[in-house]
C-alpha positions in Angstrom: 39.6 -70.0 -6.3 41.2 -68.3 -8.9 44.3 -65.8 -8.4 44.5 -62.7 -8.7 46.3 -61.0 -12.0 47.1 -58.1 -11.5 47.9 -57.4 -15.1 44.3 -58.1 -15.6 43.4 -55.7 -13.4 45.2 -53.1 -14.5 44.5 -53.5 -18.2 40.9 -53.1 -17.2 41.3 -49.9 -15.5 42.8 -48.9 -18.7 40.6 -49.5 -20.7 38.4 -47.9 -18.3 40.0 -44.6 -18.8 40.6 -44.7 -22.2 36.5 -45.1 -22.5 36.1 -42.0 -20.9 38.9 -40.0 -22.0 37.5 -40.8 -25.7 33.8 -39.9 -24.3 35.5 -36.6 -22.8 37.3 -35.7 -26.0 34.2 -36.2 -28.1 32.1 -34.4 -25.7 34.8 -31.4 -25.3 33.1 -29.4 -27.7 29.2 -29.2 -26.3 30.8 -29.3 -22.9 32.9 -26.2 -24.1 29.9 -24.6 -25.6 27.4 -25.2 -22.6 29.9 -23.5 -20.7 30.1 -20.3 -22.8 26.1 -20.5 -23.1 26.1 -20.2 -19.2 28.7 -17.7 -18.7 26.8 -15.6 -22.0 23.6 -15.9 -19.7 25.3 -15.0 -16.6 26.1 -11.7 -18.2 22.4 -11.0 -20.1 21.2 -11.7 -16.6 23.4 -8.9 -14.9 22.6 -6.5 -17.9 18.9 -7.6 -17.7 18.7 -6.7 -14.0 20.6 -3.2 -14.4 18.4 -2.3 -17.1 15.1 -3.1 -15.7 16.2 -1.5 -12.3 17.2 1.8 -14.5 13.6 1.9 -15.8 11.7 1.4 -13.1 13.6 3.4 -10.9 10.8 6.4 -10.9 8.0 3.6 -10.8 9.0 1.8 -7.8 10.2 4.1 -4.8 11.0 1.0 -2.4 14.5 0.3 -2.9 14.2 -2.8 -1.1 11.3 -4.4 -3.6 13.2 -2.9 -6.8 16.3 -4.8 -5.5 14.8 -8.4 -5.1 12.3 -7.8 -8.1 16.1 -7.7 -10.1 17.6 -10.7 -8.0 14.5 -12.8 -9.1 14.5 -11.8 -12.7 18.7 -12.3 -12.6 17.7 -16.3 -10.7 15.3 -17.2 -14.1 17.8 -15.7 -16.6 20.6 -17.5 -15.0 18.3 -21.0 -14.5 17.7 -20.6 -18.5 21.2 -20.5 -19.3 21.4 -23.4 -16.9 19.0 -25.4 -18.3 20.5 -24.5 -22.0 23.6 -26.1 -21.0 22.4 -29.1 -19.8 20.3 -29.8 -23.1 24.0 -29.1 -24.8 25.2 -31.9 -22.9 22.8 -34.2 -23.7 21.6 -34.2 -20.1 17.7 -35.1 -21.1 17.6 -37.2 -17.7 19.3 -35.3 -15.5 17.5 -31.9 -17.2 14.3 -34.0 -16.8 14.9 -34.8 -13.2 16.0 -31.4 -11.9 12.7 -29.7 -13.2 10.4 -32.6 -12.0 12.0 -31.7 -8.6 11.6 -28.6 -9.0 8.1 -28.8 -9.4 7.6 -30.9 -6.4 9.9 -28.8 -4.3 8.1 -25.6 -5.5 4.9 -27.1 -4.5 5.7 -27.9 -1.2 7.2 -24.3 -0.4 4.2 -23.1 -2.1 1.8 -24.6 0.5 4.5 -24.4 3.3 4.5 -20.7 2.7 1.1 -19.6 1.1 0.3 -16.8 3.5 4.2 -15.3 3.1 4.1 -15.4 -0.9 0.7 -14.0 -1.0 2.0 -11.1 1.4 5.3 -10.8 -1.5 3.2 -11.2 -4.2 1.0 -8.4 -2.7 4.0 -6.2 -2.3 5.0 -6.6 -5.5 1.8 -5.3 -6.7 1.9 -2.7 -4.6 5.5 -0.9 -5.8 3.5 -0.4 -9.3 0.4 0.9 -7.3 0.4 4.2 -8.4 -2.5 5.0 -5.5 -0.2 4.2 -3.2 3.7 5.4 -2.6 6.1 6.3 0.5 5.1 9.4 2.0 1.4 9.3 1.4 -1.5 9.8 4.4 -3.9 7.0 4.5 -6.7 5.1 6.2 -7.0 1.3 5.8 -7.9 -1.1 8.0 -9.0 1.1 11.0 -5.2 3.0 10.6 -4.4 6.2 10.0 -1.3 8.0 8.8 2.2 8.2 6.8 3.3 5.2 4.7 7.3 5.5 5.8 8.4 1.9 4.1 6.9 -1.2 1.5 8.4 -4.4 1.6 7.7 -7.4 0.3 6.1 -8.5 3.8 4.3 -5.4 4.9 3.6 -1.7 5.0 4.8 0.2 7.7 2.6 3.6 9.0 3.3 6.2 10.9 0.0 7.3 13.2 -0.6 10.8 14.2 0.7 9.6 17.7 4.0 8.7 16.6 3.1 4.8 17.0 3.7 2.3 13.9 1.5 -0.4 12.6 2.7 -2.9 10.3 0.5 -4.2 8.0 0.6 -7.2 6.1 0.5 -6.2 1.9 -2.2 -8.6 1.7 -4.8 -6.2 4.0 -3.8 -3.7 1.9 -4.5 -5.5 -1.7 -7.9 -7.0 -0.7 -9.1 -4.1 1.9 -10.2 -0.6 1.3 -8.0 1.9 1.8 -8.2 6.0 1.5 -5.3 8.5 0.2 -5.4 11.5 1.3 -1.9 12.6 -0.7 -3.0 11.9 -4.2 -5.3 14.5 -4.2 -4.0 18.1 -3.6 -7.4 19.3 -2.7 -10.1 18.2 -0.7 -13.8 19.5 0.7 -14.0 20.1 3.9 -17.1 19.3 6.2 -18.0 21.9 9.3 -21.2 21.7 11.2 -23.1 24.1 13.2 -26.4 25.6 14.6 -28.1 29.0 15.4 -31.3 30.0 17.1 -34.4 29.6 16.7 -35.3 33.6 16.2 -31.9 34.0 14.3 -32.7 35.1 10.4 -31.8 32.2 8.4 -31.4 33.9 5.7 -28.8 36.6 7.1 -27.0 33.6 8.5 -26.4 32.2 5.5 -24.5 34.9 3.7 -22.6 35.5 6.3 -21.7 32.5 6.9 -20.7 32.3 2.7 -19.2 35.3 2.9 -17.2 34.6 5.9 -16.0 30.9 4.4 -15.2 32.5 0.8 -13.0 35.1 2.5 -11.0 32.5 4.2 -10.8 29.8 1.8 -10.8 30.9 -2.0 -12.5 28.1 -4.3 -10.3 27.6 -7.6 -12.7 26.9 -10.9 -15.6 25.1 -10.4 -15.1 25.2 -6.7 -18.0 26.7 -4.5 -18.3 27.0 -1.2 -22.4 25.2 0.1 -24.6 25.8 2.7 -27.2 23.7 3.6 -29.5 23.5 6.7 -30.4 20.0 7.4 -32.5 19.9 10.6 -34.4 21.4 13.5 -32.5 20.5 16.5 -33.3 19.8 19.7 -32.5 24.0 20.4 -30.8 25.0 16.9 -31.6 24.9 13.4 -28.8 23.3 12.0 -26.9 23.7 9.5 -23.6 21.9 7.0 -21.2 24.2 5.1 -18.4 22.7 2.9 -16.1 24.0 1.0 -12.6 23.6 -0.8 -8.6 23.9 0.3 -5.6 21.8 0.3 -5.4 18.7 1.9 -2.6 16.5 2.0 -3.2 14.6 5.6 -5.8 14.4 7.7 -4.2 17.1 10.1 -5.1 19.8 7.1 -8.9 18.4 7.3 -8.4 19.9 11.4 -6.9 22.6 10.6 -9.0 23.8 8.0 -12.1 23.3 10.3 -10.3 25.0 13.5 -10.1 28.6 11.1 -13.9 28.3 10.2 -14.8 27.4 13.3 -13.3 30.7 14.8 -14.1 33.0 11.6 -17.4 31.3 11.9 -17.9 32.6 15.7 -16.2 36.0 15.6 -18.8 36.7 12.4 -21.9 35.8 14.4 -20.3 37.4 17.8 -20.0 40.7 15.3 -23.6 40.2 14.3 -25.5 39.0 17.4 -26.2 35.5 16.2 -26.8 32.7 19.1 -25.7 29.5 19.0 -27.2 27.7 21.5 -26.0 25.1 23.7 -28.4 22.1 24.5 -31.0 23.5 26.7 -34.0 21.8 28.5 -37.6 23.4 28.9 -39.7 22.0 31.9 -43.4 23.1 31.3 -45.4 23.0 34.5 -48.8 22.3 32.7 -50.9 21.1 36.0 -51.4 23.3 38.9 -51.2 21.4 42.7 -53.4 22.5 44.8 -52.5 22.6 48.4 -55.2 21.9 51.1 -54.7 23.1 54.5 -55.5 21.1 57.2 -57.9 22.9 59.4 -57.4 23.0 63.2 
């Protein structure tokens, strides 16, 4: 067995550390400029994310999507500058590596998590939906009522009966849904009947009359009256016309006012509208046979 030398040793160690301290001094330079390449992208990054949240400030209303739309565009910026610096340091393998576990890593959360980036990818479409924005009345997916909040998971709205439903932004992107808010005006529907003997004709005008009093039409706006069947005990009729409508509550409130105009015109006038009425027609005659004593 051979002893040990310590002067061996040592000698060995030092030429150990001269090795690297020469590889360190020859690699000062790229290691000093892949620094300075990341710290340069560090700073694009924060002037990237300032200046894309000052644009799109009066496009996207939801503070919270803006706000992790410019974390996510900061992340790539900085990862560039990353990746940058590792090609200065003649890193191939180690830049080779990261992104091939990146990839596999991305993949996985990718399936781990479909449902959850399809709902953020949803909401990210949505805070450039024009047809869609905080504050707006809408029907989708059986629901009614005021959009109070997007996210990146979900909408939240706020129904009629002061209850929310959260939605997931997928329903949203790949359902149907109806905005009342992004039109100022809207025609209103109101049905109704009269009587049999009542003039049609004198109904009619009144009825216009009556409608255009209450509701002006703007432009090409009329109001239109249409009878449609004979009922069961009416002739019945459909009148529409124009007014503002915002929510569904002004689509009730505009019919409430006709209806009453609608009643005190034909209670001026003597026009009936019936209620549902039944007719029994005794067609056969019985004849009753007396017994006799």
């Amino acid at each position: 067995m051979e002893d040990f030398n310590i002067q061996d040793s040592l000698s060995g160690i030092t030429e150990k550390l001269s090795g690297w301290l020469d590889s360190l001094i020859l690699g000062l330079p790229n290691f000093l400029l892949a620094v300075i390449v990341f710290i340069v992208f560090t700073f694009i990054a924060k002037y990237i994310g300032q200046l894309f949240e000052r644009v799109t400030r009066n496009q996207i209303k939801q503070d919270s999507i803006r706000l992790m739309t410019v974390k996510v565009i900061k992340a790539i910026v900085i990862l560039i500058g990353f990746f940058i610096a590792l090609g200065l340091l003649n890193l191939d393998k180690v830049l080779t590596s990261v992104l091939a576990g990146a990839g596999v890593v991305g993949l996985a959360i990718g399936l781990a998590l479909q449902g959850t980036l399809n709902n953020t990818f949803s909401g990210l479409i949505l805070s450039f939906l024009p047809e869609l924005q905080i504050g707006d009345w809408v029907e989708t997916n059986g629901y009614a009522g005021t959009v109070t909040e997007i996210n990146l998971r979900n909408i939240v709205i706020k129904q009629s009966d002061n209850n929310y439903v959260v939605i997931p932004n997928s329903k949203i992107i790949e359902e149907p849904f109806k905005n009342f808010t992004r039109t100022a005006r809207s025609r209103v529907f109101v049905n109704c009947g009269v009587g049999y003997e009542s003039d049609l004709e004198m109904v009619r005008d009144l009825t216009l009359q009556v409608i255009k009093d209450l509701f002006p039409q703007r432009g090409n706006e009329e109001v239109e009256f249409m009878y449609n069947e004979f009922g069961d005990s009416s002739i019945n009729f459909t009148v529409r016309f124009w007014t503002d409508v915002t929510k569904n509550r002004d689509i009730l409130v505009a019919q409430n006012e006709a209806i009453i105009a609608i009643k005190k015109a034909y209670d001026g006038k003597g026009v009936n509208i019936p209620f549902p009425i039944r007719t029994i027609n005794f067609s056969n005659k019985l004849a009753l046979n007396k017994s006799e004593e």
